[in-house]
C-alpha atoms as an extended CHARMM CRD file, in Angstrom:
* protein
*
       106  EXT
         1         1  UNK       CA            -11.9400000000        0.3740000000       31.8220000000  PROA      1               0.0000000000
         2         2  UNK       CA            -10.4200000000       -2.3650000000       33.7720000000  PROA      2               0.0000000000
         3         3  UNK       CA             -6.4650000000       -2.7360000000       33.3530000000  PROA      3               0.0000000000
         4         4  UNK       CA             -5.9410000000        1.2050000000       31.6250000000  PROA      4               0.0000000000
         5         5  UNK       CA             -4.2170000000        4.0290000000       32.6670000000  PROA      5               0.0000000000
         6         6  UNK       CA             -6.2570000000        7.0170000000       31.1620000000  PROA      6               0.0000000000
         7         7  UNK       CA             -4.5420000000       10.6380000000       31.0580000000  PROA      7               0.0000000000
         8         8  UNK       CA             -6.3090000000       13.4440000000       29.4190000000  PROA      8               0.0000000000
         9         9  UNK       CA             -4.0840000000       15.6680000000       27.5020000000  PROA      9               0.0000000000
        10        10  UNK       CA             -4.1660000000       18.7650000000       26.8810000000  PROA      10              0.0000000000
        11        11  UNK       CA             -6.4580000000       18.8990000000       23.9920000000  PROA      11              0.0000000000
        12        12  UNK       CA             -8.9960000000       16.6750000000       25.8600000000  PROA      12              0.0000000000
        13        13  UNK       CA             -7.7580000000       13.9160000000       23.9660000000  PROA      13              0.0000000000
        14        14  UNK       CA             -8.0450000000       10.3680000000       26.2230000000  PROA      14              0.0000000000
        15        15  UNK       CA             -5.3360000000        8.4520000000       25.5840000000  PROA      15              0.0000000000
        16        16  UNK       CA             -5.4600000000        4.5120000000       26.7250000000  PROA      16              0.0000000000
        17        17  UNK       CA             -1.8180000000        3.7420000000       26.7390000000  PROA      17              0.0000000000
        18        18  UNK       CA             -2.9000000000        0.1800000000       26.0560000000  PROA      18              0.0000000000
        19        19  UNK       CA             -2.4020000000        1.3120000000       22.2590000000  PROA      19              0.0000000000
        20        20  UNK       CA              0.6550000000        3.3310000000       23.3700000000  PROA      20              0.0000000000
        21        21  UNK       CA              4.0580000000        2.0620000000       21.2890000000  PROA      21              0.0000000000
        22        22  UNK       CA              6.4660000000        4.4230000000       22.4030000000  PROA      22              0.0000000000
        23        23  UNK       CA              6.8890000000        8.1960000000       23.8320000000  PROA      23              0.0000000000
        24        24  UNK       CA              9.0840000000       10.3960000000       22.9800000000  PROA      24              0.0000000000
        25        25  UNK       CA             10.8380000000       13.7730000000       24.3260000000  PROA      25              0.0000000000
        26        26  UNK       CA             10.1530000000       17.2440000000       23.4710000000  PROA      26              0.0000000000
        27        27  UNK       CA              6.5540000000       18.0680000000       23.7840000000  PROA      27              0.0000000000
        28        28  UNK       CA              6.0860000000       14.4170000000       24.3680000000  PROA      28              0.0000000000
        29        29  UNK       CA              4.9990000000       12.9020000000       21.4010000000  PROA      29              0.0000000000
        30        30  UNK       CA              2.8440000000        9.8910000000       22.3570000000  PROA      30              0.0000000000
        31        31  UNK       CA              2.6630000000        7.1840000000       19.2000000000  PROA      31              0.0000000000
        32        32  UNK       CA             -0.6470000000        4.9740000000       19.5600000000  PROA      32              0.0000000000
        33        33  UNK       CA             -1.0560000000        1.8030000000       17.4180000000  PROA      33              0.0000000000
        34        34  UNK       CA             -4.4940000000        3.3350000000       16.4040000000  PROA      34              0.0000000000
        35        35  UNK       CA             -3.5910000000        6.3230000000       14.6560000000  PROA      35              0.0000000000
        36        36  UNK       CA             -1.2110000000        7.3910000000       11.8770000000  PROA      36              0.0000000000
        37        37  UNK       CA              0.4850000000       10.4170000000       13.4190000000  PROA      37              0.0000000000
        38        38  UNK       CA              1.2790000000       11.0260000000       17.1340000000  PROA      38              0.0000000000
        39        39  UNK       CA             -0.0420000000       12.9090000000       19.8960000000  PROA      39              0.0000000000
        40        40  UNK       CA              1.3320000000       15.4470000000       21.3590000000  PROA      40              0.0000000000
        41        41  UNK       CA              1.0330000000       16.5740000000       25.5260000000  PROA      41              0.0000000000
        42        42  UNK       CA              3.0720000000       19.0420000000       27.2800000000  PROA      42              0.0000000000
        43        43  UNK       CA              3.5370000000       16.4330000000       30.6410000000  PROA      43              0.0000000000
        44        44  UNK       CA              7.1170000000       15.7270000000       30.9520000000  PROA      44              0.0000000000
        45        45  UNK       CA              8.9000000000       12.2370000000       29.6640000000  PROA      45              0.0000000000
        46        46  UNK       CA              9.9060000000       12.1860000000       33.4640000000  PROA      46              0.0000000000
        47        47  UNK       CA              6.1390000000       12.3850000000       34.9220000000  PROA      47              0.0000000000
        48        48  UNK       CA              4.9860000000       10.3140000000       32.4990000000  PROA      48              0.0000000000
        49        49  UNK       CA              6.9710000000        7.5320000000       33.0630000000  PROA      49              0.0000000000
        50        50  UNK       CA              6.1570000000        7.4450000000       36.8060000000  PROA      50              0.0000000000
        51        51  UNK       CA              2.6130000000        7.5370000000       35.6380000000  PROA      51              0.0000000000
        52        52  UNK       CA              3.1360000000        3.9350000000       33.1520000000  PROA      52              0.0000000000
        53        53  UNK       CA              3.0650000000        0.4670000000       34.7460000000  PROA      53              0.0000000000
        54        54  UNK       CA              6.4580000000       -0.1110000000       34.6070000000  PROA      54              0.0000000000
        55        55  UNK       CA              5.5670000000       -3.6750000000       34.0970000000  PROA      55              0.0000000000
        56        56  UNK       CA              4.6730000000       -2.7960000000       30.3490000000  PROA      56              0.0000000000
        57        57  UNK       CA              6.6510000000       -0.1330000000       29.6050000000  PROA      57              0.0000000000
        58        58  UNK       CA             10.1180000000        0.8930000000       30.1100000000  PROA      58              0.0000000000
        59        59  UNK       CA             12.6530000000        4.0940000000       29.3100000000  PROA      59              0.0000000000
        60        60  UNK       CA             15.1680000000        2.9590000000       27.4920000000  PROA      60              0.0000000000
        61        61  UNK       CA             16.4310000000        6.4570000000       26.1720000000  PROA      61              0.0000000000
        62        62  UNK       CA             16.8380000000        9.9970000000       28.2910000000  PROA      62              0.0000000000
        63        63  UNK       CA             14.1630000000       10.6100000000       24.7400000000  PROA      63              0.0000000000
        64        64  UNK       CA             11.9460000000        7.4460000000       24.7380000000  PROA      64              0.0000000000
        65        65  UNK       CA             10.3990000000        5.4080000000       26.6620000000  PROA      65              0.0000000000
        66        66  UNK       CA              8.6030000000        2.3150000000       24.5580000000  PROA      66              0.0000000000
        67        67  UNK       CA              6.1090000000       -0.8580000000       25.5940000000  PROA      67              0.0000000000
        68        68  UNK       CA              7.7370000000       -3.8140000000       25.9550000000  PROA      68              0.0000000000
        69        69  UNK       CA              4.7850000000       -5.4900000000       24.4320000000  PROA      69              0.0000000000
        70        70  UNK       CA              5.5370000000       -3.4550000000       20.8050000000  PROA      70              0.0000000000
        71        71  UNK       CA              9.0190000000       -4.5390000000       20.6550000000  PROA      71              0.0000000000
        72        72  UNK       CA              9.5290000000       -5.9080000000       17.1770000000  PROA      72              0.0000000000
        73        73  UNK       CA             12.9890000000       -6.3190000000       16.8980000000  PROA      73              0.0000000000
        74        74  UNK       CA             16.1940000000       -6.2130000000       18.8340000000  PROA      74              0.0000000000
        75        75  UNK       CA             19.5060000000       -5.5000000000       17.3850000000  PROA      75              0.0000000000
        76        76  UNK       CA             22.5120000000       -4.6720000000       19.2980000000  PROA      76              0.0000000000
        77        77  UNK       CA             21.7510000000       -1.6010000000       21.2730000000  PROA      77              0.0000000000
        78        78  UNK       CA             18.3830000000       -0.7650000000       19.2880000000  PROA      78              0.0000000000
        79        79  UNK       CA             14.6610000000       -1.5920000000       19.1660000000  PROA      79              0.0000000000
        80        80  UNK       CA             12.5100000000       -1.7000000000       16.2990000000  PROA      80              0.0000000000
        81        81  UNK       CA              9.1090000000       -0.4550000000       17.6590000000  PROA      81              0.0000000000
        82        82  UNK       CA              6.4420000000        0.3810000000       15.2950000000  PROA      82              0.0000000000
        83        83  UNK       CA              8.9540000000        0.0620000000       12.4590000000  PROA      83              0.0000000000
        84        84  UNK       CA             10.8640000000        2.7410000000       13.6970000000  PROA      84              0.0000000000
        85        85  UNK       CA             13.8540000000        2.2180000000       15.3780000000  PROA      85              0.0000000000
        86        86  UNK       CA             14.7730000000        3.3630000000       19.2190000000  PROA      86              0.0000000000
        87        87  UNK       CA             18.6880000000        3.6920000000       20.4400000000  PROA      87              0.0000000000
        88        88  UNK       CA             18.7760000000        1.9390000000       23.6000000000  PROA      88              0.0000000000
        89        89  UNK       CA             21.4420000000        4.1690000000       25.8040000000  PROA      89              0.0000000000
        90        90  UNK       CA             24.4770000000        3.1230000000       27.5720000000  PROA      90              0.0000000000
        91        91  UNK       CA             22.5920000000        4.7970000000       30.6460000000  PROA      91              0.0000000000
        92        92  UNK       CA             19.7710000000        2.2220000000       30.4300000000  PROA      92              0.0000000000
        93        93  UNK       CA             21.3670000000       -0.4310000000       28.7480000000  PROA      93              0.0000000000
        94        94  UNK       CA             22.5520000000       -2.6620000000       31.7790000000  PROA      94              0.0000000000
        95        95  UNK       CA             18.5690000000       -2.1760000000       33.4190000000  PROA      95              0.0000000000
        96        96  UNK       CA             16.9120000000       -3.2450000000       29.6650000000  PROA      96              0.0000000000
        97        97  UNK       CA             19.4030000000       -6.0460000000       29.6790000000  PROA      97              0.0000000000
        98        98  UNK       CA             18.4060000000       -7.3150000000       32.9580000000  PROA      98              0.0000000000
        99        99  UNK       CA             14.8190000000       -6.9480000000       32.3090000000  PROA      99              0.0000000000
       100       100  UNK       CA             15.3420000000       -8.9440000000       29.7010000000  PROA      100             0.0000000000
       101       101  UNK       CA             17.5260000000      -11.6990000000       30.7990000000  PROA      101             0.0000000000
       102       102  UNK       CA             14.4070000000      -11.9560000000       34.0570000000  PROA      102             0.0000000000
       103       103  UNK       CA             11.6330000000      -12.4100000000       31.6450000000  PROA      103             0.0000000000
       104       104  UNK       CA             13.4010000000      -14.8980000000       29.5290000000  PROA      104             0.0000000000
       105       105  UNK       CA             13.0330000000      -12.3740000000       26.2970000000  PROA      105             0.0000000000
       106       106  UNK       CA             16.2490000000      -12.7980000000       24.8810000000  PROA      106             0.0000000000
């Protein structure tokens, strides 16, 4: 399973974050492209981002962290990410922007 991070959640599910979209805070609700409603873990949004390439995916909220590869849309201070859309936050606002600006996206 060449180029995956694989985490086994709490309900044994294995999650291949190659399908991931976004994450969200809480109990960590994990949104795959594969399936209609999310997952849910009990890791921490703060472990789990350490545990994501950071080359695909990015926190962009104290609540979310999304793959820059499911980016739909940017408008102003959001992202539209599996039709839903994301606030980015003034706290990670300059390091999206510069991100950004590197990899030629906007």
């Amino acid at each position: 399973m060449y180029g995956y991070i694989i985490i086994v959640d709490v309900s044994g599910i294995v999650l291949r974050f190659k399908n991931s979209s976004h994450f969200q805070k809480g109990y960590v609700k994990i949104y795959l492209t594969t399936e209609q409603r999310p997952v849910l873990t009990l890791m921490t949004l703060k472990k789990l981002e350490e545990e994501l390439p950071k080359s695909n995916f990015m926190r962009v909220h104290r609540s979310y962290i999304v793959a820059l590869d499911k980016i739909e849309q940017i408008e102003r201070n959001q992202l539209i990410v599996n039709n839903q859309r994301i606030n980015i936050s003034e706290a990670y606002r300059d390091h999206f922007r510069k991100f950004m600006d590197d990899n030629q996206f906007l």
